[in-house]
C-alpha positions as CSV (number, residue, x, y, z in Angstrom):
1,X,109.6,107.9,107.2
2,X,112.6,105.6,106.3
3,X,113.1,104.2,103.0
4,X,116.7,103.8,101.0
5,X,118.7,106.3,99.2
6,X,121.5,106.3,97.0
7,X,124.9,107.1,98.8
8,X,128.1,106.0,96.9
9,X,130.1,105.4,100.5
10,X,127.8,103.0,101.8
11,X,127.8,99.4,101.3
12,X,126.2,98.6,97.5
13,X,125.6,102.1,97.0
14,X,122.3,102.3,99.3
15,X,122.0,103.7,102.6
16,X,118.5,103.4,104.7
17,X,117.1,106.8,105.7
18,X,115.1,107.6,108.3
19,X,113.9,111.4,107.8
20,X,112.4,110.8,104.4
21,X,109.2,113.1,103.7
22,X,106.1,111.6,104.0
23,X,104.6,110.9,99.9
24,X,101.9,113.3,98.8
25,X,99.7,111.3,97.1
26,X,97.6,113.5,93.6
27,X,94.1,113.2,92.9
28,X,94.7,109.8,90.7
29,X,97.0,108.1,93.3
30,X,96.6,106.5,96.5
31,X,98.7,105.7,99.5
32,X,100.5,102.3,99.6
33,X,101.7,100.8,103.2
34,X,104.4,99.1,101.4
35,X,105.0,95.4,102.6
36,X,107.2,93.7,99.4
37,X,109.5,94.6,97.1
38,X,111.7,93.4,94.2
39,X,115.1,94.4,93.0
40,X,115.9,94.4,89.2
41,X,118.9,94.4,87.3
42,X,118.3,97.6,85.9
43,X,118.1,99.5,89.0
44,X,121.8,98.7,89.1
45,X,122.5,100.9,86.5
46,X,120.3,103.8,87.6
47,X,122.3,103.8,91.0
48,X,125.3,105.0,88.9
49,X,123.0,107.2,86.7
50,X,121.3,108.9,89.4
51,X,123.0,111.3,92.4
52,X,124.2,110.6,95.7
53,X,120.2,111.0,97.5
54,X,118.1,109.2,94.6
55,X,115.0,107.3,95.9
56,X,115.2,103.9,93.5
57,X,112.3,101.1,94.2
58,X,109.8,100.2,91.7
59,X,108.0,96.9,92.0
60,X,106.2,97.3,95.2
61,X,103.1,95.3,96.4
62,X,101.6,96.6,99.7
63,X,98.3,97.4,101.5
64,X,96.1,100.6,100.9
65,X,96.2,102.8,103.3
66,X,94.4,106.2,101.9
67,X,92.6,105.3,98.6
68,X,93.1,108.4,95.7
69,X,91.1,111.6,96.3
70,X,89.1,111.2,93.2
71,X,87.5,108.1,94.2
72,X,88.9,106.0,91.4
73,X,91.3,102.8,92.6
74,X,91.0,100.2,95.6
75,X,89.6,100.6,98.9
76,X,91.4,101.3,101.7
77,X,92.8,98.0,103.4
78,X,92.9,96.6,99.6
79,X,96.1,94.5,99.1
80,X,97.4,95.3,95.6
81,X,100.3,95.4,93.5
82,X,101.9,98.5,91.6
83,X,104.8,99.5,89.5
84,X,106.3,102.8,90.7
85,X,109.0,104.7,88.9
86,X,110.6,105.1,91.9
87,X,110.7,105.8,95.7
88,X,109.4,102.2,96.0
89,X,112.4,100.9,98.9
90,X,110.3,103.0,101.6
91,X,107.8,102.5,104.6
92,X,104.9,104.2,101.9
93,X,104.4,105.5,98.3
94,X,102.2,107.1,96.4
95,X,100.9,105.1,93.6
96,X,98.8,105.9,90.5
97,X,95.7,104.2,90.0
98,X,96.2,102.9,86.9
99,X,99.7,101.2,87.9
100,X,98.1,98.7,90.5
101,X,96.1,95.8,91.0
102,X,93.8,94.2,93.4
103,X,95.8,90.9,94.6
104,X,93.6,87.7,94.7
105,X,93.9,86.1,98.3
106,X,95.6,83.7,97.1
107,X,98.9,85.3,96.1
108,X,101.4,86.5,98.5
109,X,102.8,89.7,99.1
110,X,106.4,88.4,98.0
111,X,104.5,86.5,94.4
112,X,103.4,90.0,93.3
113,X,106.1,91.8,94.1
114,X,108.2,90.1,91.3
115,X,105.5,90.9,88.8
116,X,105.7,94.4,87.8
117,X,108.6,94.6,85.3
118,X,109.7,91.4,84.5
119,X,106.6,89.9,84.5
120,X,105.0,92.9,82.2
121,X,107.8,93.1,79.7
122,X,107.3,89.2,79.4
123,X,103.6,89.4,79.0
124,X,104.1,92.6,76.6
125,X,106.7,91.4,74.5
126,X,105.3,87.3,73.8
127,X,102.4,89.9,72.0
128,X,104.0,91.2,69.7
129,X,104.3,87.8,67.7
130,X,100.8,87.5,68.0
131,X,99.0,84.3,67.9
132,X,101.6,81.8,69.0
133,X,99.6,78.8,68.8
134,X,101.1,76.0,67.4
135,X,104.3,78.0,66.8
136,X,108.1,77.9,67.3
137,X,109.1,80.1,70.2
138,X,113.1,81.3,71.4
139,X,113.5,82.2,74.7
140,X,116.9,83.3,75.6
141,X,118.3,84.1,79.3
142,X,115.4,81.5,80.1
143,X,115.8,81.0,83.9
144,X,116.5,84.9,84.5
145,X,113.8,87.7,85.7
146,X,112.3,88.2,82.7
147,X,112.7,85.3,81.0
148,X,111.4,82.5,83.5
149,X,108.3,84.2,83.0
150,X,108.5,84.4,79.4
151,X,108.8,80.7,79.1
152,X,106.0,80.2,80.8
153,X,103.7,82.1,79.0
154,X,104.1,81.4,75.8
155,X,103.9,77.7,76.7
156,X,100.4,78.4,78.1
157,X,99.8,80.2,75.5
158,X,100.2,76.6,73.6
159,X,103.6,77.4,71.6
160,X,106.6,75.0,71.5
161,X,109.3,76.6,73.5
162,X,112.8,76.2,73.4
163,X,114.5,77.8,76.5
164,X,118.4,78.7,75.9
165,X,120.5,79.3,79.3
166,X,124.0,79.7,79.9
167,X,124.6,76.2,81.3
168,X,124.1,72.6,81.7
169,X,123.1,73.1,85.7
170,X,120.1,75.5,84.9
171,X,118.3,73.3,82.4
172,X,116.2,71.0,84.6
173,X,114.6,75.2,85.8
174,X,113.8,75.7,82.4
175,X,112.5,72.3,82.0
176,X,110.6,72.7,85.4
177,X,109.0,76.3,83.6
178,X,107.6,74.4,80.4
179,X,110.1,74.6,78.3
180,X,110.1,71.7,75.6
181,X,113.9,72.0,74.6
182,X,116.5,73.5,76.2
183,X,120.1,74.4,74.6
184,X,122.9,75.8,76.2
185,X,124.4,77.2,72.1
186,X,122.3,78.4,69.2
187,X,124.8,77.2,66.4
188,X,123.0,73.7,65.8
189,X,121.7,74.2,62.9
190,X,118.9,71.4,63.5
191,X,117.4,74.3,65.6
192,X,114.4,76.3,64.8
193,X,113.9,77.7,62.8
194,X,111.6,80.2,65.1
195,X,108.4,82.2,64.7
196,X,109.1,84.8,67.4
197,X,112.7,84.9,69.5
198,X,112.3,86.6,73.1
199,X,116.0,88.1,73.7
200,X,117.1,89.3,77.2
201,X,120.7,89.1,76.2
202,X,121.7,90.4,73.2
203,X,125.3,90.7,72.0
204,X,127.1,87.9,69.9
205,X,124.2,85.5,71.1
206,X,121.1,87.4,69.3
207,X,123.4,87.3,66.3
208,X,123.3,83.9,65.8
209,X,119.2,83.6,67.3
210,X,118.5,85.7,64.1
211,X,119.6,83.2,61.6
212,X,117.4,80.5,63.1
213,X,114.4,82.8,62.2
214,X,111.6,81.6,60.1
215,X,110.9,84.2,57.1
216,X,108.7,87.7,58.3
217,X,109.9,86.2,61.8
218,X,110.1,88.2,64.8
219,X,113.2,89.5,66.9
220,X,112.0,91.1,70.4
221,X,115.0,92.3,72.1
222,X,114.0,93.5,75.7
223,X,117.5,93.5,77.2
224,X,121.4,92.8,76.5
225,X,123.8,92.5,79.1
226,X,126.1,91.0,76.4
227,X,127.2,93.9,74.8
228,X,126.8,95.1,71.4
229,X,125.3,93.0,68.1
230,X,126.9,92.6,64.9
231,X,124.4,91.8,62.0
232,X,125.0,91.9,58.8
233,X,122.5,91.3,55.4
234,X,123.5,87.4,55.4
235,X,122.4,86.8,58.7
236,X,119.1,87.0,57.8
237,X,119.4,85.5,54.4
238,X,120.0,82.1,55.8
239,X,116.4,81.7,56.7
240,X,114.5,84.5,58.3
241,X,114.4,86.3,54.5
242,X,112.5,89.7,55.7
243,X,112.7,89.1,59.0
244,X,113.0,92.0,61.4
245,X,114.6,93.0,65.1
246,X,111.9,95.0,67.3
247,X,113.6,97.0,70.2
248,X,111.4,96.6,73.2
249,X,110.3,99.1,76.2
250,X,107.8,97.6,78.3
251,X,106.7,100.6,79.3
252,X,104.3,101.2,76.3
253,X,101.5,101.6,76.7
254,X,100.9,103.3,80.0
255,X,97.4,103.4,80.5
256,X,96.6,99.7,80.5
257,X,99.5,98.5,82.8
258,X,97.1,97.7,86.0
259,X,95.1,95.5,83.1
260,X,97.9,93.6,82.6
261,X,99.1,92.9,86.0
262,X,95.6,91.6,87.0
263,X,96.1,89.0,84.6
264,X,99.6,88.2,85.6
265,X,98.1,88.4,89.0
266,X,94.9,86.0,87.9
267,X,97.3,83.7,86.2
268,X,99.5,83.5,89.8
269,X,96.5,83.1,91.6
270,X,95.6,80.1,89.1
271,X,98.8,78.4,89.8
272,X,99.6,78.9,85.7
273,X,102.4,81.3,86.3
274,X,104.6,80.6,89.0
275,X,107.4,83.4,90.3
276,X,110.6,81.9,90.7
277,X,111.8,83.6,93.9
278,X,115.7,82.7,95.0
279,X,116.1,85.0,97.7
280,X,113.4,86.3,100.2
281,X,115.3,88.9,103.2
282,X,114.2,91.6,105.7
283,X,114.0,94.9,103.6
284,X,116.5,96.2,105.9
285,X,119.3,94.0,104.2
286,X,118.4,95.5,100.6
287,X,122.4,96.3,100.6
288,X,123.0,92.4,101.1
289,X,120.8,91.1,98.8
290,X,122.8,93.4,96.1
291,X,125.9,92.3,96.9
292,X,124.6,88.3,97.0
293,X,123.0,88.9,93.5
294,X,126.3,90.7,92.1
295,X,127.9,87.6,93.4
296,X,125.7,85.2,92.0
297,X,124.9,83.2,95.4
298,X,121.2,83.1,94.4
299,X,118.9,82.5,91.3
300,X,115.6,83.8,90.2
301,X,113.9,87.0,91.6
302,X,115.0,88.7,95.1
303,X,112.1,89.4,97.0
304,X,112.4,92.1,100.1
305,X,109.8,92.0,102.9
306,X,108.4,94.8,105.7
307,X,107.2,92.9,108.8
């Protein structure tokens, strides 16, 4: 079977295999003939985590091809989409049950393959402020993975969102994904102040996102390529009095993550959640596609395809 592997002397770290072992699905797992896949940020950082021979690939979407022993799961010939832990970036995996969903005919192989992570944590992180109905919502790193996604949910989900993005040239995206406002600095103190702030960036930014909180307001960090935070008391006695920062792992909980990506699915399906996709390649030029995203040539998710 061929499917990447990490190799620090090739070309972005990866190297495609072609004497992988076949996946030996378990009795709550089937087998996935896998036909899209996403790349993530944080896969990046496992490359350098994990040893020369890893198997990285997580958000896969893909056609049954042996459904799990137990009887439990989709049909063979099912389409579905699954998040993986790894192994993903191969000709087949073995998925569990409880990790997939049953794609709607209307969405595409390359849609649901950008769902798993980013549009999970988005999905599972706009709940912890609860009802947002009415409220004022943050959204920071608003045109990235996670966060194009994030806008568009809590918009549906009928809050007034303010989308922040690193420049002038991405705010007409953000605009495009529902956002009502869109600021490129959160030092106007005109802003907010905000019911729930969704934070993909962290570092000197989220610093100055907490002081735009309303009182018993919600921080939900979910990422922070920014580097480290400074807060002090003050920052949260200018107007979120009480307020508090939740650290957030998407992967909680486990058992109801094929729940949640039929809805994302459903919502897709719809046309109420849209995947911003900014590169679509052959899966055979996943080494490409990293070096183009390092680069920045593209925005939005990077989609890989088997043909």
């Amino acid at each position: 079977m061929r499917g990447f592997i990490t190799d620090s002397t090739a070309r972005a770290g990866l190297r495609l295999a072609d004497d992988l072992p076949e996946p030996q699905p378990g009795p709550g797992e089937f087998l996935l003939d896998v036909r899209a896949y996403a790349v993530n940020p944080g896969e990046t950082k496992l490359f350098e985590e994990r040893p020369d021979g890893w198997r990285p690939g997580q958000d896969v979407a893909g056609v049954v091809l042996r459904p799990a022993a137990d009887g439990s799961g989709p049909p063979a010939g099912a389409r579905v989409v699954a998040r993986v832990d790894w192994e993903g970036w191969a000709e087949r995996v073995a998925v569990p049950v409880h990790r997939s969903a049953v794609l709607d005919e209307r969405v595409a192989h390359e849609q649901a393959a950008t769902l798993p992570i980013a549009g999970l944590t988005a999905l599972r992180a706009l709940r912890v402020g609860g009802a947002v109905l009415g409220r004022r919502v943050l959204v920071t790193g608003a045109t990235g993975g996670v966060g194009q996604f994030a806008v568009q949910l809590a918009a549906m989900s009928g809050a007034t969102v303010t989308a922040h993005v690193s420049g002038e040239e991405r705010a007409a995206e953000a605009r495009k994904l529902g956002a009502h406002q869109v600021v490129t600095c959160l030092r106007d103190p005109a802003l907010g102040p905000f019911h729930l702030i969704l934070d993909g960036v962290a570092g000197p930014l989220l610093t100055d996102a907490v002081r735009l909180l309303v009182p018993d307001g919600i921080a939900v960090v979910y990422g922070g390529h920014n580097g480290p935070t400074e807060l002090r008391l003050k920052d949260f006695a200018m107007r979120g009095h009480n307020a508090r920062i939740q650290g957030f792992i998407s992967e909680h909980p486990e058992e109801t993550k094929g729940e949640d990506l039929a809805l994302l699915v459903s919502l897709v399906a719809d046309g109420r959640l849209r995947p911003v996709i900014g590169r679509i390649d052959d899966w055979c030029r996943t080494p490409d596609v990293f070096e183009a995203w390092a680069n920045r040539e593209f925005r939005g998710k990077a989609v890989l395809l088997r043909t």
